[in-house]
C-alpha positions as CSV (number, residue, x, y, z in Angstrom):
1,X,-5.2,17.5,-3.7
2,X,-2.0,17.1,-5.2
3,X,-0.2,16.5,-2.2
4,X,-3.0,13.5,-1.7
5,X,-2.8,12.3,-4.6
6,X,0.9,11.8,-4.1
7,X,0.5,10.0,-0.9
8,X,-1.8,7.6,-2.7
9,X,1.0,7.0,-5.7
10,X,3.7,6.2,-2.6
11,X,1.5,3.7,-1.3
12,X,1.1,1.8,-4.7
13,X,4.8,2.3,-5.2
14,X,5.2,0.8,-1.6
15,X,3.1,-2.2,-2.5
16,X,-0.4,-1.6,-2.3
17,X,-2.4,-3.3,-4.8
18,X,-5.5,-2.3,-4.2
19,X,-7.4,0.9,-3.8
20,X,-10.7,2.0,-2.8
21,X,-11.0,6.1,-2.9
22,X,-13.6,7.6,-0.6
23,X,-13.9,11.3,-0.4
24,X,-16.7,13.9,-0.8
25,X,-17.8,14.6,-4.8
26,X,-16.0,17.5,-5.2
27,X,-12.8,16.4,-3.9
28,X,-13.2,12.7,-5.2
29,X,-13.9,14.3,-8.9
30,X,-10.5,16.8,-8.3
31,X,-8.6,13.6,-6.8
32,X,-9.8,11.5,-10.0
33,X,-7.6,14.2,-12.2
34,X,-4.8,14.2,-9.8
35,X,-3.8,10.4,-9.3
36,X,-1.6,8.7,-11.9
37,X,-2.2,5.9,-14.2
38,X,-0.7,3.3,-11.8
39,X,-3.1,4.7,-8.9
40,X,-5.9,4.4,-11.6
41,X,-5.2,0.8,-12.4
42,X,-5.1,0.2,-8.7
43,X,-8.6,1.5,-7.6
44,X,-11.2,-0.7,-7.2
45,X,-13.7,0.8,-6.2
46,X,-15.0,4.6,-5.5
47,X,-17.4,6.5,-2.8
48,X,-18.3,10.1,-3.2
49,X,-19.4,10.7,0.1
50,X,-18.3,12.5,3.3
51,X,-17.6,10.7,6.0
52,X,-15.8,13.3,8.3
53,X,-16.8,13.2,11.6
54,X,-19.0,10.1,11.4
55,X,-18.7,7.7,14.1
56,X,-16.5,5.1,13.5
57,X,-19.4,2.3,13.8
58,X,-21.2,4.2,10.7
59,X,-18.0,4.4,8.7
60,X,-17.7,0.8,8.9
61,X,-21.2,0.6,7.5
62,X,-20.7,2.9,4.8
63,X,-17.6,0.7,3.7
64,X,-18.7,-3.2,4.5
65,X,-18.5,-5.0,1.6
């Protein structure tokens, strides 16, 4: 998770301003405790589901705003 949650920091350091984190409960609730304060402040929004192997059609569902 670390190694995630250090990819995530890159990208805000990289310019991303937003971030929506989408990952199964368990590994959304372990990635919560990795990410730092500036990923914190970045995330707007969470889903704690798993969405391996879905279709792309029924991501896209799962994430439409």
């Amino acid at each position: 998770m670390a190694e995630t949650a250090a990819a995530i920091d890159r990208a805000c350091v990289e310019g991303y301003q937003a971030i929506v984190l989408v990952a199964p409960p368990k590994a959304l609730a372990h990635l919560r405790s990795a990410i730092s304060a500036s990923v914190r402040a970045a995330v707007i929004g969470e889903l704690d589901k798993d969405l391996t192997g879905m279709p792309v059609d029924d991501i896209a569902r799962h994430l439409a705003v």
